[in-house]
C-alpha positions in Angstrom: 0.0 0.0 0.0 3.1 2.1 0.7 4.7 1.8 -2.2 2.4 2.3 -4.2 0.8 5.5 -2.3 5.4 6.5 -3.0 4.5 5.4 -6.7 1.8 7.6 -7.4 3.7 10.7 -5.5 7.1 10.2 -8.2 4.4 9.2 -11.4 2.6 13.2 -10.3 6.0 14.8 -9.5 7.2 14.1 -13.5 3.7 14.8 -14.8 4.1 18.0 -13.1 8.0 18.6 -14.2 5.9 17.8 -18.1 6.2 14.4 -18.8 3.3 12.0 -19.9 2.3 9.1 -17.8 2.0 7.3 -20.9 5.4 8.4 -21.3 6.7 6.2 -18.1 7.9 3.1 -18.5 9.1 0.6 -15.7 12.5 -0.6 -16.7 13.9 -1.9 -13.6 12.6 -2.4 -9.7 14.4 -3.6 -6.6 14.1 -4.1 -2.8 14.6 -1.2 -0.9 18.2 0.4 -1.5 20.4 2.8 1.0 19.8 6.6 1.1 21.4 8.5 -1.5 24.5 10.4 -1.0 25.4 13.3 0.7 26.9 15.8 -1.5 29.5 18.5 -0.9 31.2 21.3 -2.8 33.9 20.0 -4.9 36.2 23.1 -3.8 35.4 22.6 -0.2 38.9 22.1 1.6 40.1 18.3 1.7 40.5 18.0 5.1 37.2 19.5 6.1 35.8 16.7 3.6 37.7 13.9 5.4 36.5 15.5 8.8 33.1 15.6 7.5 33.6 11.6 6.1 35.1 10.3 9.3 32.4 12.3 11.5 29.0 10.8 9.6 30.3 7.5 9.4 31.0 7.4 13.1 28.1 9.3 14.3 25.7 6.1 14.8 27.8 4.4 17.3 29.6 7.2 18.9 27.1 9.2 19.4 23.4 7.9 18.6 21.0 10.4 20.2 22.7 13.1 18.0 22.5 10.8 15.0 18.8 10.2 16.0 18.4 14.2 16.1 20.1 13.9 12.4 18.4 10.5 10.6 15.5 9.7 12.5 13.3 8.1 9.9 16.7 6.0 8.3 18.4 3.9 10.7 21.0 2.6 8.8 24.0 4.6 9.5 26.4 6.4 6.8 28.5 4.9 4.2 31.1 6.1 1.8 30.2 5.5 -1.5 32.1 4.8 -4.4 31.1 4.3 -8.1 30.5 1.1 -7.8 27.4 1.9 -5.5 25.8 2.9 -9.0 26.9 0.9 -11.8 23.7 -1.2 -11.8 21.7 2.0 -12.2 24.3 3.5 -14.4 24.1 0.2 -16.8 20.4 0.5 -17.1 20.7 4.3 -18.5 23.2 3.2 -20.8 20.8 0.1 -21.8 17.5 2.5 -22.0 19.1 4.9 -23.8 20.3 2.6 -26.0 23.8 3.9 -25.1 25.2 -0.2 -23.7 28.7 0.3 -24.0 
């Protein structure tokens, strides 16, 4: 019921951004994947990134109720994450766009 009530929310948010529902087309599903990534500023200092790294991976089990204060509807902690995190997503681009080098 969930999901599909999270369906219906993405299928009006791209019907609103202009795209036809009969546009849409399922190409892929899966069970339920990790958060996305934080992002930072690719100038931001590299030692304030590494800070940053080391302080949201350890925040769960150093200090929960602050992670709690942080994440409190995704209790699965930080990870770094590498490409490799999305080459199954970045393989079905290439194969919808017909682009499967």
């Amino acid at each position: 019921m969930a999901s599909r009530m999270f369906r219906a929310a993405r299928v009006a948010r791209l019907e609103v951004a202009g795209l036809s529902k009969a546009a849409l087309q399922v190409v892929w599903t899966s069970g339920l994947l990790r958060y996305g990534p934080h992002a930072v500023r690719s100038d931001l200092d590299p030692e304030a990134k590494r800070r940053l790294t080391v302080f949201l991976i350890n925040l769960r089990s150093m200090s929960p109720d602050v992670y709690d204060l942080l994440e409190s509807k995704h209790s699965g902690g930080f990870a770094v994450a590498s490409p490799k995190d999305y080459a199954m997503a970045a393989a079905i681009v290439r194969l919808v766009s017909g682009n499967d080098r």
